[in-house]
VMD Tcl script that draws the C-alpha trace (Angstrom):
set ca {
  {82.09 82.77 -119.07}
  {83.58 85.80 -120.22}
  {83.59 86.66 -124.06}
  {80.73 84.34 -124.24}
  {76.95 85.74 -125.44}
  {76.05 88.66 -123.48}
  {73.54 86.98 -120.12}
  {72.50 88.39 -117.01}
  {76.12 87.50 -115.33}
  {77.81 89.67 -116.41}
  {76.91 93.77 -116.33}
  {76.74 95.53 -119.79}
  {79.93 97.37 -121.45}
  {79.31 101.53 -121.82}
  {81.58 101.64 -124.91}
  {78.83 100.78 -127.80}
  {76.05 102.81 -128.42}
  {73.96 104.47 -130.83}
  {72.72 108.30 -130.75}
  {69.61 109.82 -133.03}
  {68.62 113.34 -133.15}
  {65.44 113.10 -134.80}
  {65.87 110.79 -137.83}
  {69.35 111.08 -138.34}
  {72.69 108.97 -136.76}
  {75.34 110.75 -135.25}
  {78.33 109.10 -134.31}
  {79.39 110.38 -130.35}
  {82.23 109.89 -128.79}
  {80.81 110.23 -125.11}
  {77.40 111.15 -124.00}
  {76.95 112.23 -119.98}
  {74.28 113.41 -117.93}
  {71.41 110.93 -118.48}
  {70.02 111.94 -114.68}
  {66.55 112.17 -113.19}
  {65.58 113.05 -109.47}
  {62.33 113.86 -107.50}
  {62.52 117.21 -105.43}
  {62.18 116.35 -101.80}
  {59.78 118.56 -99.81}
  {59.79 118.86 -96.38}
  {56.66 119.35 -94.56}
  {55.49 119.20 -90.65}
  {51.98 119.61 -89.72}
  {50.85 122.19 -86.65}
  {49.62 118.93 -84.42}
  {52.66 116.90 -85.22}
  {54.11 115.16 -82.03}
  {57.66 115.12 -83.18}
  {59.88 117.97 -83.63}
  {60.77 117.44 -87.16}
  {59.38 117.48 -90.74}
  {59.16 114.77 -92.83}
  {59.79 114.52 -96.49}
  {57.95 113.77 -99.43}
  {58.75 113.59 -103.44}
  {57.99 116.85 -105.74}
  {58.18 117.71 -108.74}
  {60.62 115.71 -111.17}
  {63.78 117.09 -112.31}
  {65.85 116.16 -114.66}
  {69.35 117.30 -115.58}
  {71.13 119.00 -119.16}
  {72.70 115.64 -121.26}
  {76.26 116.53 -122.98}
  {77.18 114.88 -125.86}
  {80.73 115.07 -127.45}
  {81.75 114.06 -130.88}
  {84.77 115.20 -133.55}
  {84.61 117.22 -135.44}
  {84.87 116.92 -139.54}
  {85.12 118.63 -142.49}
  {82.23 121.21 -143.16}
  {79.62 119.81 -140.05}
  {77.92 122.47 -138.60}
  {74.75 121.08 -137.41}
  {74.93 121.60 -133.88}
  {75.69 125.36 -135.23}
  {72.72 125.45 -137.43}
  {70.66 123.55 -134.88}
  {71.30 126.70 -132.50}
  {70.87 129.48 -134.50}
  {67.35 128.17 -135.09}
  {66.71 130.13 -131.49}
  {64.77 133.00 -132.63}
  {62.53 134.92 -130.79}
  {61.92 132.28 -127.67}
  {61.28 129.37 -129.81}
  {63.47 126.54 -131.27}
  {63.42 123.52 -132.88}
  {62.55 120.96 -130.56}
  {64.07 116.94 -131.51}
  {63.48 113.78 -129.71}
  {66.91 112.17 -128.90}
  {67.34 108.24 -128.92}
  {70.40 107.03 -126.89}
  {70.49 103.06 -127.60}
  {73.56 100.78 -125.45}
  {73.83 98.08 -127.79}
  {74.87 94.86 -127.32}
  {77.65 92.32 -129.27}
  {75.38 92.03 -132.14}
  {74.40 95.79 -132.56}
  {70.71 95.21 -131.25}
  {69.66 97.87 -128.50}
  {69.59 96.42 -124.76}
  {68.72 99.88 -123.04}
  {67.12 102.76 -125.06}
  {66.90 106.33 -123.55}
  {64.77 108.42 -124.75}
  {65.49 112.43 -124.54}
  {61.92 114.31 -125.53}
  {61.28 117.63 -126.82}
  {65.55 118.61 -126.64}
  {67.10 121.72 -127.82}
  {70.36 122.77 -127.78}
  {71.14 125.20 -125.08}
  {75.51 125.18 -125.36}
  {77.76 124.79 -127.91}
  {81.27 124.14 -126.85}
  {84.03 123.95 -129.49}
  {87.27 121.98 -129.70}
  {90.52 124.04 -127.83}
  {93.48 124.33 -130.04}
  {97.23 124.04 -129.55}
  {99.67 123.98 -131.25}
  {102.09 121.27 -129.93}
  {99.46 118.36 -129.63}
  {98.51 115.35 -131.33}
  {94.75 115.06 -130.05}
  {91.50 115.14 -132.30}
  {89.35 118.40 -132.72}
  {86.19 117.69 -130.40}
  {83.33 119.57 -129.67}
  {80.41 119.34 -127.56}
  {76.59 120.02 -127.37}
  {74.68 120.48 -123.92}
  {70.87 119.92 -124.71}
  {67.97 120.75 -122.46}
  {65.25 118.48 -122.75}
  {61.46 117.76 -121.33}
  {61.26 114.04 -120.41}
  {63.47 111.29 -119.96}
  {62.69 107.87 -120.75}
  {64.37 104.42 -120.10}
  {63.15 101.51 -122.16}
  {64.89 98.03 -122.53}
  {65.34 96.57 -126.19}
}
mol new
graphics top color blue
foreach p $ca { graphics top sphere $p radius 0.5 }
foreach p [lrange $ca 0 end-1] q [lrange $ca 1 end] { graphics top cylinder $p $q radius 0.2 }
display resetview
């Protein structure tokens, strides 16, 4: 029944969840872009009988993940964590996006590996409206993992 315990009825809400850049908790407001495909390739052999190729999975691909949080009072990590670009190399942290269930305890746990930063997007301003400062971080990363808690 609905508002009981969490079971396998009923699908899981998006709204909770927990997000770690390395060892430390950030509170997000929204976090897109958790994607991963296979590259088709298309192939046909010389002796094939039909007039067509056929495809096969290549290489796996997997997309930039946006996260978007307010901003506060003297927080300029994402900042810091970009200027670290120097020269080709960054600092590389493994991100751990947990969708937590009614009692806080992770039911899905994505793991981003080896991420950096790649765009920084700051809040817009204006002057007539009532909405909080929010800014947002695109990070490229090398693996994506889904475990369940």
């Amino acid at each position: 029944m609905a508002g009981d315990k969490q079971d396998n009825v009923w699908p899981l809400p998006k709204f909770y969840f927990q997000v770690k850049i390395g060892d430390k908790e950030i509170p997000f407001q929204e976090v897109s872009g958790l994607d991963i495909e296979a590259q088709i390739i298309e192939y046909r052999h010389g002796n094939s009988k039909e007039f067509s190729t056929i495809k096969m999975p290549g290489i796996k691909k997997t997309g930039n993940v946006t996260l978007k949080k307010g901003i506060f009072v003297k927080d300029n990590g994402f900042w810091d964590w970009f200027n670290k670009i120097k020269m080709n190399t960054i600092e590389r942290q493994t991100i751990v996006i947990n969708l937590l269930d009614e009692a806080g305890s992770p039911t899905m746990i994505w793991t981003l590996i080896n991420a950096w930063p790649t765009k920084i997007t700051g809040t817009d301003m204006k002057s007539d409206g009532n909405e909080i400062a929010v800014e947002s971080i695109e990070v490229a990363h090398e693996g994506l993992t889904i475990a369940n808690g």
